[in-house]
N, C-alpha and C positions, 0 to 999 in steps of 0.2 A: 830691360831691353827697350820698353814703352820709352822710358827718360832717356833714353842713347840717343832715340830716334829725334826726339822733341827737341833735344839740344842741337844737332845738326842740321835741321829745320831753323831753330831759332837763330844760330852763328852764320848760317848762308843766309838770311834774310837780313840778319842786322849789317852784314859784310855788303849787299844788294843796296840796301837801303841808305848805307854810308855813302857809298859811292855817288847813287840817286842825288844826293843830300848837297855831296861836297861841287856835282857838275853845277848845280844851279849859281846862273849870275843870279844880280839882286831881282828879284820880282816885281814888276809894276804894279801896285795894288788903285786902283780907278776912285777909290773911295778917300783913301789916304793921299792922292793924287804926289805917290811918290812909292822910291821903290821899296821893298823890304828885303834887308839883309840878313840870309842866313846863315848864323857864324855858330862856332863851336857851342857856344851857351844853347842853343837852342838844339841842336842834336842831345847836348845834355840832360836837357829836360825831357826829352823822350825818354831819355834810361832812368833818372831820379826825379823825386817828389820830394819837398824838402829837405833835401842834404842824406836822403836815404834811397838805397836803390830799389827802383820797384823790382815785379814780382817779374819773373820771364815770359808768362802770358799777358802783362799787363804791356811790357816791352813790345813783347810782338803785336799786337792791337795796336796801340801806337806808332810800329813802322811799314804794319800795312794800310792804316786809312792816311800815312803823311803824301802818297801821292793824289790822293782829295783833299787834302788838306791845303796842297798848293793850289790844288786846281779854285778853290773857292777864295783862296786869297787873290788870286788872275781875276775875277772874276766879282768879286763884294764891290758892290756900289752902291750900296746902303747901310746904316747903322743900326743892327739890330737890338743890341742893349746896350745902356749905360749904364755902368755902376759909381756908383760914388760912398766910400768908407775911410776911414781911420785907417793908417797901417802905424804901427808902431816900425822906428829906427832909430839906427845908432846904437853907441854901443850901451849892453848891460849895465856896466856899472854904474852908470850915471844915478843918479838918486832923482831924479825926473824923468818922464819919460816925456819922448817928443814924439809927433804925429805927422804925419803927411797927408795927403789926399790919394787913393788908387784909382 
C-alpha cells in the first residue's frame, strides 16, 4: 500500500515536472552570457546515471530541486569550480585509447 502510494506521488511529479521542463524557452545564463538549452538529454539525465536508471527516490530529488536548479542557472554569475581531467572516448575496440579534456 506504502509503494501504491509512492508511485503515484512519484508519476504526478515526474508528469509536473516534464511539463515544468518541456515549457521552458532557452535560459539566459549571466555568467555563460548565453542561453542554455533544455533538450531531451538533459530530462534524461534526471532519470539515468550512466546508461542505468536511477532509483525512484533518487528520481524524485532530482525533479523536485530542478525548479532551483533553474533558478540558479538565471541567476550564476560567477564560476564556482573548475575541473580539469582525462575522459576516455571513442570506441572500445581500438587498441589505444584516446583522451580528451572535461
Amino acid at each position: 500500500m506504502e509503494n501504491e502510494i509512492f508511485l503515484k506521488q512519484f508519476y504526478k511529479r515526474k508528469e509536473k515536472v516534464l511539463k515544468l521542463y518541456q515549457a521552458q524557452s532557452p535560459v539566459y545564463n549571466p555568467f555563460l552570457e548565453s542561453k542554455i538549452i533544455l533538450n531531451s538529454d538533459g530530462f534524461h539525465h534526471l532519470q539515468f546515471s550512466a546508461r542505468r536508471p536511477r532509483n525512484k527516490r533518487e528520481q524524485l530529488l532530482k525533479f523536485n530541486l530542478l525548479p532551483l536548479a533553474l533558478d540558479v542557472i538565471r541567476k550564476a554569475g560567477t564560476l564556482q569550480e573548475y575541473r580539469k581531467c582525462l575522459m576516455e572516448f571513442g570506441e572500445k575496440k581500438r587498441w589505444f585509447k584516446s583522451h580528451k579534456n572535461c
